[in-house]
C-alpha angles and dihedrals in degrees: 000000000000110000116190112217124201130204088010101159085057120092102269094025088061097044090050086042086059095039107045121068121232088016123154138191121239122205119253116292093197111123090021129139127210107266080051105052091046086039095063087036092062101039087060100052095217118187083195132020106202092199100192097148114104138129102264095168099113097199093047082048083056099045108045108027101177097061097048095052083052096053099028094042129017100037086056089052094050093048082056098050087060087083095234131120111274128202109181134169125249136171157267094217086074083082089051085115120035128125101230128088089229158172082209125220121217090262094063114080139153121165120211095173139054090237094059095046090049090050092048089043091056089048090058096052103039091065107041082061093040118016083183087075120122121208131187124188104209125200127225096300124202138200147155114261120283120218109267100348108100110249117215118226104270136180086266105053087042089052088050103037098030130095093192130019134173134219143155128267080196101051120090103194129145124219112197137206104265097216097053079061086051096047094040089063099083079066095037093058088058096055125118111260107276151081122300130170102244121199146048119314123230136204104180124071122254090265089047096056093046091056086048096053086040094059096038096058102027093243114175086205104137108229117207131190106268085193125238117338127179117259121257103176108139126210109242105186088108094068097042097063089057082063098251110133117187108190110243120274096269083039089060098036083050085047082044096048084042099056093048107032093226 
């Protein structure tokens, strides 16, 4: 099977290059046009296209609006115009405003960014042009660098680097080990078209998460109130039942801390 990756020097794009067999890397689409982007589509002969590039920088989304609906929305549709199975990346964000407390199922969404609208938009569209389409709506990811792919700042390397950080007692959120979304991809090709919350659950707050990681690694990291933030925990029961099983969010930081016996 020959599976197309974007954005596959970035830090998600590289882990899912390692993991998933019969993987390549496609050049940047940014700047791109339409006919590009299906022109380069169609001349690879994909069976499956793994679209993980974006701009996930929500103050950039917010800054400069154009390019991330660019980025974040039409090159996604025209991937999906290509008439190939997509599997592309979305986000947790899309829940930023919703009422409820959650956890909070695929049906229940509420944008409060223009990153997030722009995700769920693209969402929308993608599948009303491909209901093969696959979307996963990740959570904040973490991992230990990786040797000549740019790492983003992430809750772990703040929790390691750091000498203060902040988060919320309020806030459930989960981050989840990069490289178990990587691994789970050979499955998540295979899933009926969809949207599926993608990533580790977490039943302890952010503050709580970070105590936890302090104390288990005996991290002298300060860690300050960062105030009330809006949840973001995902239920993940869709995808289980597809038989993909990401470990909690303490079962994935102990595999991380495992893996690099930190």
């Amino acid at each position: 099977m020959k599976i197309l990756v974007t954005g596959a020097r970035g830090f998600v794009g590289a882990r899912i290059m390692a993991a998933l067999e019969g993987a390549e890397a496609v050049p940047s689409l940014q700047g791109l046009g339409e006919d590009d982007v299906l022109r380069l589509i169609d001349a690879a002969e994909p069976d499956v296209i793994v679209h993980t590039a974006a701009i996930s920088d929500i103050p950039t989304c917010e800054k400069n609006p154009e390019a991330s609906f660019h980025a974040n929305v039409e090159i996604p549709v025209w991937l999906a115009k290509a008439g190939v199975k997509c599997v592309l990346f979305s986000t947790d964000q899309v829940y930023s405003g919703c009422e409820s407390e959650g956890p909070y199922r695929e049906e229940e969404t509420c944008p409060a960014n223009v990153y997030a609208a722009h995700k769920l938009e693209m969402e929308q569209r993608v599948l009303k042009i491909n209901d093969r389409s696959v979307l996963l709506r990740a959570t904040w990811m973490y991992d230990m660098p990786m040797y000549g792919v740019p790492n983003r700042d992430n809750f772990l390397i703040s929790m390691l680097r750091k000498p203060e950080v902040s988060f919320s007692s309020t806030q459930h959120r989960a981050v989840t080990y990069v490289r178990e979304v990587a691994e789970w991809m050979n499955k998540a090709i295979t899933l009926p078209g969809g949207i599926y919350n993608y990533g580790s659950e977490n039943r302890l707050t952010m503050k709580e998460t970070a105590a936890w990681l302090k104390e288990e690694l005996s991290l002298p990291v300060a860690i300050r109130e960062a105030g009330p933030r809006h949840n973001l925990w995902m239920d993940c029961s869709r995808i289980r039942a597809q038989g993909i099983r990401f470990a909690d969010t303490t079962g994935g930081l102990r595999q991380c801390i495992k893996d690099y016996s930190l």
